[in-house]
N, C-alpha and C positions, 0 to 999 in steps of 0.2 A: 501831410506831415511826414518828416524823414526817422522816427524815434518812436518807440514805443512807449505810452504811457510811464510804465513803471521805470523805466529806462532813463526818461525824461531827467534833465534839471531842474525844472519848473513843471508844476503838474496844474492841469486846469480840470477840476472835476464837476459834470453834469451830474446833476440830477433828476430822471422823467423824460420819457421819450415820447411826450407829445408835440403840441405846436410850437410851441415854446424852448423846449431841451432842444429837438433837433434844428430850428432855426438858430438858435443857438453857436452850435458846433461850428453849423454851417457858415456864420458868418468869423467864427473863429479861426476856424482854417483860412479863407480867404485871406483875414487881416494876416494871420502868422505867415502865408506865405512860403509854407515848404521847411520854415524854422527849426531846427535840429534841437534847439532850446527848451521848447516847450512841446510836452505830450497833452494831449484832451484825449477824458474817455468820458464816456456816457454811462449811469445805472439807469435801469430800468426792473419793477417787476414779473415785467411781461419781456417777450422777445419782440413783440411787433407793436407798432403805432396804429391809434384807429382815426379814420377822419371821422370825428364827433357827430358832424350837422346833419350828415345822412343815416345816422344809425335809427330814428325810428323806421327810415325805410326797411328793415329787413322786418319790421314787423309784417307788413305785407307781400313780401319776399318781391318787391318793385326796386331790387338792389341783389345782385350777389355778395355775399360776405367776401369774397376775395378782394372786391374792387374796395373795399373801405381798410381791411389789415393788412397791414407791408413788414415784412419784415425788420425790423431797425438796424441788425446787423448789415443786410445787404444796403440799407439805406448809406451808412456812417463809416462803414471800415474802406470803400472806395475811397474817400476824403482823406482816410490816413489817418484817423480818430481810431479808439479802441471803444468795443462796448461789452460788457459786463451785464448778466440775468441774474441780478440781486434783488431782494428787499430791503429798503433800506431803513434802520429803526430809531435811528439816532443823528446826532452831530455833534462830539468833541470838538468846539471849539477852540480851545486853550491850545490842545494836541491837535488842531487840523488835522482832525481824522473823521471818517463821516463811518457806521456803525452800521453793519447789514449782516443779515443770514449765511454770509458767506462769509466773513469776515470784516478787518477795517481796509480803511481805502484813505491813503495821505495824498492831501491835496494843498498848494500853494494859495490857488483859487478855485473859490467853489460857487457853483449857480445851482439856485437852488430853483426847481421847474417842475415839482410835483403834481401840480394839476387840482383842480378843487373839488370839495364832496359838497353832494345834495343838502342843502339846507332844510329840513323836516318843519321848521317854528315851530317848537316844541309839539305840535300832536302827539299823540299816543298811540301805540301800537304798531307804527309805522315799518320799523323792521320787521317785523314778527309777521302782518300780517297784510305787506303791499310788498308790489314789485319795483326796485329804484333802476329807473327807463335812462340808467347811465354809459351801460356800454354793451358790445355784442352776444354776451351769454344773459344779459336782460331781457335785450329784445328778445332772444329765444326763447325766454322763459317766458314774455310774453305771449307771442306767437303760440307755443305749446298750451298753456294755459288756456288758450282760447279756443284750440281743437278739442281739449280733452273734456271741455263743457260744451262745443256742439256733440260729441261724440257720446257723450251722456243723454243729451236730448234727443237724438236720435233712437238710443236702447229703448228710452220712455214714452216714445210716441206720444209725446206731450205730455203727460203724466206728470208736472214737476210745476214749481212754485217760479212766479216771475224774477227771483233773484238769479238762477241759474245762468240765464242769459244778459247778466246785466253786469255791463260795464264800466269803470268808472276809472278818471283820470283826473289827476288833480294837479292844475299849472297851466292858466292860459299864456304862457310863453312859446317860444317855435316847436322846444320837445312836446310839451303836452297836446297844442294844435295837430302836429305831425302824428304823435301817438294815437289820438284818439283818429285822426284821418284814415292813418293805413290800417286800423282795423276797421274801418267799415268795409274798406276796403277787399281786405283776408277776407271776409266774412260774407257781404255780399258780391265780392266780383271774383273771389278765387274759389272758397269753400261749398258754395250753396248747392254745386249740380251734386256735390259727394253726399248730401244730405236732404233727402227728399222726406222725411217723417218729421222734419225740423219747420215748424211754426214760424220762418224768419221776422215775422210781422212781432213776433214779442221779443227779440232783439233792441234792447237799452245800450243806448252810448250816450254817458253823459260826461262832460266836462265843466269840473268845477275853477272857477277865477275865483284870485281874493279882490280883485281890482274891478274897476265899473265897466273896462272892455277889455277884450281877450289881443293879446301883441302888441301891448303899448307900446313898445321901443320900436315899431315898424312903421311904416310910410301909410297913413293913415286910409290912403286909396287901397293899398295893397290888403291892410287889416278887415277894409270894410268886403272886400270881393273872399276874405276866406271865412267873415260872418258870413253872408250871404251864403257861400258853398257849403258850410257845417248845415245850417237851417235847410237845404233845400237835401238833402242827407239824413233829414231829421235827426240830426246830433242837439243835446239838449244841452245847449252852455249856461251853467249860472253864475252869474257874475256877484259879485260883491259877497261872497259867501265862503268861510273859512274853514277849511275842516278844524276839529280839536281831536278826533278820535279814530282812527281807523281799528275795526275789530274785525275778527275772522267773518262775518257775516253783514257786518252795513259800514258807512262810513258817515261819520255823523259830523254835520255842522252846527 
């Protein structure tokens, strides 16, 4: 595009600089064509995009973080689009003006590309007391989480109650499968030689489904070979079983 957003005649404003916002742009630019008429800019909260599907990989660090976050600016401002590191809080409809931390932003046309949050079905305690396996500073938090309870069981040379080492994932969809995979993963193919006072044999990974099999939306052949791989892992999946409760110490169905 030949024209800066604010500059613009016509303003086309994104919202969310995921798959969605930046496919977006990108098909925008195409169609306008270099158009001196119309500016597109992108908000975003963050400066970079993550690709979603492989983020439980960095739980078992079987991914570098770089290869999943790209910058958005370098992605979008080649294209002739502008992009903005706002939050955005609102949307003045009436005044076409969309509402963020940095001020308003007037737009002719606005695409709205926010991206969706975790659905909890009511359980309790869930913020307060789980990890939501959404995006890159999760999984770290997973990952970490998971060192700093071998690393306790190592001070104790076994001295300590079976919950310690006990994990638990709740979502037999690709994250949860993925999740509970790459930590057996961390755990027994990365971690284990650093920790030789660690019992790895009392090591719980269990995965809870609310549904009768774990990745129903997948190809039934492919579902059944990552049963089989969870069980031969001894990962304990339970199916048809709902959490209501998550507490700082169990999780209850």
């Amino acid at each position: 595009l030949g024209v800066h957003y604010l500059d613009a005649p016509t303003k086309v404003l994104v919202v969310g600089g995921g798959f969605g916002g930046i496919t977006a742009v990108r098909k925008l630019v195409d169609a306008l064509n270099g158009s001196r008429d119309v500016g597109v800019a992108l908000l975003d909260r963050v400066n970079f995009t993550t690709f979603y599907p492989m983020v439980p990989k960095v739980v078992s660090s079987n991914v570098e973080i770089g290869h999943l976050a790209h910058s958005i600016r370098s992605i979008i401002t080649p294209l002739g689009a502008d992009f903005n590191q706002a939050e955005v809080e609102g949307v003045d409809f009436e005044a076409r003006r969309v509402r963020s931390n940095k001020g308003d932003f007037p737009y002719d046309y606005l695409v709205l590309a926010p991206g969706s949050r975790t659905a909890f079905f009511n359980a309790t305690g869930v913020r307060e007391n789980a990890i939501d396996l959404k995006g890159l500073r999760e999984a770290l938090q997973v990952r970490n989480t998971i060192i700093d309870r071998l690393e306790e069981a190592q001070w104790s040379r076994g001295a300590h109650d079976d919950a310690l080492l006990t994990f638990v994932f709740v979502g037999g969809g690709p994250t949860g499968v993925e999740g509970v995979a790459g930590t057996h993963d961390l755990i027994h193919n990365v971690l284990k030689p650093d920790y030789p006072d660690v019992d790895f044999d009392r090591v719980r990974l269990v995965l809870v489904n609310s549904g009768p099999r774990i990745l129903k939306d997948i190809d039934p052949s492919l579902a059944n070979a990552a049963i089989h791989r969870l069980a031969a892992q001894k990962i304990e999946v339970m199916n048809d079983a709902k959490v209501t409760e998550i507490r700082p110490d169990a999780v209850v169905l």
